[in-house]
C-alpha positions as CSV (number, residue, x, y, z in Angstrom):
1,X,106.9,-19.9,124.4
2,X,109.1,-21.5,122.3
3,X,109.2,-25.0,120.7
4,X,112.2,-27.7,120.6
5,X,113.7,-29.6,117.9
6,X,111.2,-32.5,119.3
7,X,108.0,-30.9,119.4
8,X,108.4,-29.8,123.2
9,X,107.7,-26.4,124.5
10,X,109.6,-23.9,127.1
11,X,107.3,-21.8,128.8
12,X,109.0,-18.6,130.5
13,X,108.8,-16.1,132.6
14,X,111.8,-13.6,132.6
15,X,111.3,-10.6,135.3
16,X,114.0,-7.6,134.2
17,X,116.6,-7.0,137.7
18,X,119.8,-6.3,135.1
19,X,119.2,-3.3,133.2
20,X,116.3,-0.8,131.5
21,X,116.6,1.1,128.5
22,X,114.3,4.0,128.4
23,X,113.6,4.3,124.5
24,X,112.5,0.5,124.0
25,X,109.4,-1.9,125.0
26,X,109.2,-5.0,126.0
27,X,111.3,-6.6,127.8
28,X,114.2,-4.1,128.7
29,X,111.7,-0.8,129.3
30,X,110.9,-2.1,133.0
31,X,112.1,-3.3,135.9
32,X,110.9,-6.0,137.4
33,X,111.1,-7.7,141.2
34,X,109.2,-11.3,142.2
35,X,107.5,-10.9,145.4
36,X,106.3,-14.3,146.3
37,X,106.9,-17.4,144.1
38,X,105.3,-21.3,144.5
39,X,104.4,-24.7,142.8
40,X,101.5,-25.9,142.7
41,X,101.5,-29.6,142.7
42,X,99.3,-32.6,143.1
43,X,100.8,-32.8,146.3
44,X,100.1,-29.4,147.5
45,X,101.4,-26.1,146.8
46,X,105.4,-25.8,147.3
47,X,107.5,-21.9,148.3
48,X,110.0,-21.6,145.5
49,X,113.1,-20.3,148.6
50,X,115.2,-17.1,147.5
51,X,112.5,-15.8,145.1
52,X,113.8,-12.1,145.6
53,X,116.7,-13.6,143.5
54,X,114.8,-15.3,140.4
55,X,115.0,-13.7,137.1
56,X,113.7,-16.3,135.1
57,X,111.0,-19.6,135.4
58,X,111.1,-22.0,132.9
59,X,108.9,-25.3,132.1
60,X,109.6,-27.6,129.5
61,X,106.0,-29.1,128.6
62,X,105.2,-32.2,126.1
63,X,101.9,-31.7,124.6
64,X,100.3,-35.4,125.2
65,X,96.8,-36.3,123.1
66,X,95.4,-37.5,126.4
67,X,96.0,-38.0,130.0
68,X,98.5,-41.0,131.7
């Protein structure tokens, strides 16, 4: 996670398809491939199309003190 200049957050999720190095960790020591990919939403749960092509998810979040 990492936090904006206005107290937001991005959340990711990066899935390696470019390239692996064998003498590291982390991010580059494995390859990666999404299988299946969805939203799940007050208004049901939503396919995210082309998911065999996604590398990365983001979501910005706003931390909020209580519910609207």
């Amino acid at each position: 996670m990492s936090r904006t200049t206005d107290g937001n957050y991005w959340a990711h999720i990066i899935v390696n398809r470019q390239h692996r190095l064998d003498d590291c960790h982390g991010l580059h020591a494995a390859f990666g491939q999404i299988v299946g990919a969805r939203i799940d939403a007050d208004d049901g749960v939503h396919s995210l199309p082309e998911h065999d092509k996604i590398s990365q998810v983001a979501v910005l979040i706003r931390p909020t003190a209580k519910l609207t």
